[in-house]
N, C-alpha and C positions, 0 to 999 in steps of 0.2 A: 589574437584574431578569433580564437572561439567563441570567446567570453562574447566578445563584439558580436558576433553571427547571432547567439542566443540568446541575450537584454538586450534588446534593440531600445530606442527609447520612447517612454509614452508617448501616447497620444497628447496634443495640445487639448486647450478646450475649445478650441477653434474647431478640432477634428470631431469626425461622428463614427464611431463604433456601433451605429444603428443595425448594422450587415456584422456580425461576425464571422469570423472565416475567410470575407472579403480580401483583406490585406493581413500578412504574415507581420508583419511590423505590426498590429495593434492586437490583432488576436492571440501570438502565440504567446505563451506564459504558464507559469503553474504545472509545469511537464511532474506530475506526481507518479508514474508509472511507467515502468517500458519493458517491450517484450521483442526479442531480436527474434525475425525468420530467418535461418541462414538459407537456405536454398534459394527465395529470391532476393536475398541482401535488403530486407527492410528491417527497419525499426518501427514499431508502432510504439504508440505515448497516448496518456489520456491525461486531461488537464482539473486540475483542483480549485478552479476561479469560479464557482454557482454564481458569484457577486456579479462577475461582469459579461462571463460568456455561457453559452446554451453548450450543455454537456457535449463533449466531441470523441473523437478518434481522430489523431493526427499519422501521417505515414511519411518517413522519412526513408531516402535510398541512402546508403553507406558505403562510404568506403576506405577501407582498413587496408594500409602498406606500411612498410617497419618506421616511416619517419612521417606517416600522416596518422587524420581521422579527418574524414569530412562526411558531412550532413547535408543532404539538399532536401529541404519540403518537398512530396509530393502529392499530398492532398490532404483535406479534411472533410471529414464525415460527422455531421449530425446526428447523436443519439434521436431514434423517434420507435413507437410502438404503432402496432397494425390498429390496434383501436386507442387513439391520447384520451392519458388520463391528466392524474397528479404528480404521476413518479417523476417524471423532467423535473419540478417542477426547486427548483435547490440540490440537484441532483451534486454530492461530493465524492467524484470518483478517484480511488486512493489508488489504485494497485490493477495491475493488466495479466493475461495470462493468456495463450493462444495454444489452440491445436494442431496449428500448421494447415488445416482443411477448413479456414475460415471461420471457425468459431472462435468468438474469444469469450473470459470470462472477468468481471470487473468488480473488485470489492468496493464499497464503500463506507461514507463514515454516516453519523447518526447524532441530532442533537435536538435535545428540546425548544433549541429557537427558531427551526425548523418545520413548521408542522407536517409537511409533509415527507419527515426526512426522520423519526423518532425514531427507526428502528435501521439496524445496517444490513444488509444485502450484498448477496451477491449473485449479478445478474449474468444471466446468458445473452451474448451480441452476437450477431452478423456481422460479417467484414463490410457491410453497405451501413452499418450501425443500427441495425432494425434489432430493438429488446425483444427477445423471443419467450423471456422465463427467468425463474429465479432459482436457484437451490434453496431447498428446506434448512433454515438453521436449528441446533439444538435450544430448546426454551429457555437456555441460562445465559444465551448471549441478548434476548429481550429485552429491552428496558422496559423497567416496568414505574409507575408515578407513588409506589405506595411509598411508605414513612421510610422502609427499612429497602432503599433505592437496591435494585439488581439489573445485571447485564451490561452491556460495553458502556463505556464514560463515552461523555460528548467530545467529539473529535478524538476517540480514540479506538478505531478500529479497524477494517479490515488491511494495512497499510502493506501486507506482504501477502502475494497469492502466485503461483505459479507449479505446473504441469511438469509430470518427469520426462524423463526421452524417450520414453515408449509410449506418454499421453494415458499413462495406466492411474496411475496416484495423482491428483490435485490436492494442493496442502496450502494454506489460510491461517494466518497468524494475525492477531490484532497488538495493537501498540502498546496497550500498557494492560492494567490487572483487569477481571470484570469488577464491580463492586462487589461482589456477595467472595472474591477469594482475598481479600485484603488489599490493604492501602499501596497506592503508588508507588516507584523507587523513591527514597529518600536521599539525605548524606550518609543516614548512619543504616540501612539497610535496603536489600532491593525487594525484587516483587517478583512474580511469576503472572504468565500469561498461556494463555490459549492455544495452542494450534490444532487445527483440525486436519485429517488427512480422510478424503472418498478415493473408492477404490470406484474407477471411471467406469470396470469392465463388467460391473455387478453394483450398480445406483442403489444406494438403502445410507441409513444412518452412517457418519462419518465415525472414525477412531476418533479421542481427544487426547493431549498430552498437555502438561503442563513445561513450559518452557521458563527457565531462569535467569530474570534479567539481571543485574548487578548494579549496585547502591552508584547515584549521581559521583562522578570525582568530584573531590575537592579542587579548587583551582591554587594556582602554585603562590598567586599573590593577587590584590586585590578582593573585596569583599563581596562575596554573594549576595546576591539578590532571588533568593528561589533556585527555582531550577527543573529538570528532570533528564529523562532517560527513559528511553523504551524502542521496540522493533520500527525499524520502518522498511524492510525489505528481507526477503528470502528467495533463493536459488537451489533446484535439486543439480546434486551433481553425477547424479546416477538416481538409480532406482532405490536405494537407499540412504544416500546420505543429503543433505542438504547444507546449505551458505546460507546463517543467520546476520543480518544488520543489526546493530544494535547503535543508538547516534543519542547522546547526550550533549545539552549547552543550557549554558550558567551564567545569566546577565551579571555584571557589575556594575557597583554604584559607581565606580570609576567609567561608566562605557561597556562597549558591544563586549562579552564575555568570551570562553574558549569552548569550540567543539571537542565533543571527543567521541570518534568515531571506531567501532570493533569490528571483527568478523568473526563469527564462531562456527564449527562446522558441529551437527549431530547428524544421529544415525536412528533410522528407524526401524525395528524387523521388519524381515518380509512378510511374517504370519500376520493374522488381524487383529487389535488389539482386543482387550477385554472391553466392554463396556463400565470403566469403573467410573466411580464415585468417589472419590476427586481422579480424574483423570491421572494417567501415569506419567511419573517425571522423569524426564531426559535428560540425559548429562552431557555438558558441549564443551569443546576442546577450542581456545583460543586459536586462529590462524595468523590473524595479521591486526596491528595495532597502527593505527594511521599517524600516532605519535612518535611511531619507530623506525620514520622512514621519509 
């Protein structure tokens, strides 16, 4: 019955999606982000479809008892700015994060087919969805067009953002390597990525850390076809530690391939990092393996 509630089925081509937002059955999809309020028992979601639908914020009521979970839509809000530009304009928002006082904040991705989407952001919203601002990112997350390509790969970046419980630290991780730190995870070795951490209660240049993802599995039978592996979500579970996603899948020529899904927990100090070059590497400790259970 879940499953059922959240793939409703497309639209015919009889139907018209002219109105998005109009009907829950044709607009909702692509739920790429979510951020629980627990005081007023919402879920908020932002949706990854640029293709079909105008950037949104979706809000969802919940409710959690020991032998439920249920979800009722109740509303969706239009991403818009006080003066429209271009930013809507392909807008692929990855990743949600809230302060509990109405602001949220939304990573997204970046791609050169794209034109007005080359670089990633992350933007500051109102809960009515009015773009208010962006944070500054560091120059190395850039993409830049020269020979020797730097900054995040196309569709691969801000895919993890979220706030501590004190609303002190906000921390941003993107999905796989920039260019300029080396190649993607492979079979035979992984990669490291990004995460940034701003101290909310003093705005200036964020810490960097390099985070460690781990080489694509092998699958147990059947023949690869490619593949990868990288972050697609983060959770603080305090003020120092956080809940890293990590989600790999490996088509076969045989057919739909196997996921494989991690959770890793690290730790960050409480002091402020050094500003280094290459950012400093963190060490993370497996929690739970989705294959183990």
């Amino acid at each position: 019955e879940f499953v059922d509630d959240f793939n409703p089925p497309r639209p015919t081509p009889s139907e018209t999606i002219d109105a998005p937002g109009a009907r829950w059955d044709s607009a909702l999809g692509g739920l790429s982000g979510l951020h629980y309020d627990d005081p007023s028992s919402t879920l908020y979601a932002v949706s990854d479809l640029p293709r079909r639908f105008e950037p949104r914020l979706y809000t969802f009521a919940i409710e959690l008892t020991d032998t439920s979970l249920r979800l009722t839509p109740k509303s969706v809000r239009f991403f818009h700015e006080s003066e429209p530009s271009s930013l809507l304009d392909g807008l692929d928002a990855e990743s949600i994060a809230g302060d509990g006082r109405g602001v949220f904040y939304i990573g997204t991705e970046n791609g050169p087919e794209r034109p007005n989407q080359t670089v990633p952001r992350i933007l500051r919203v109102q809960a009515d969805g009015r773009i208010t601002g962006a944070l500054s990112l560091p120059e190395a997350y850039l993409p830049t067009p020269d020979a020797a390509p730097r900054g995040t790969r196309s569709n691969r970046a801000f895919e993890g953002l979220a706030l501590s419980p004190s609303g002190r630290w906000l921390a941003a991780i993107i999905e796989s390597s920039l260019h300029q730190d080396g190649d993607e995870a492979s079979f035979e070795h992984g990669a490291v990525v990004r995460l940034l951490r701003w101290d909310m209660s003093a705005p200036g240049v964020p810490a960097e850390y390099f985070y460690p993802i781990e080489p694509i599995p092998r699958p147990s039978t059947g023949t690869p076809m490619d593949g990868n592996n990288g972050v697609s979500e983060l959770i603080w579970l305090d003020e120092r530690r956080l809940l890293v996603l990590e989600r790999a899948y490996v088509p076969l020529a045989e057919g739909h391939g196997p996921n494989t899904i991690r959770i890793y927990e690290v730790a960050i100090a409480d002091e402020p990092a050094p500003r280094d070059d290459p950012p400093r590497p963190l060490s993370k400790r497996l929690v739970l393996d989705l294959d183990e259970i």
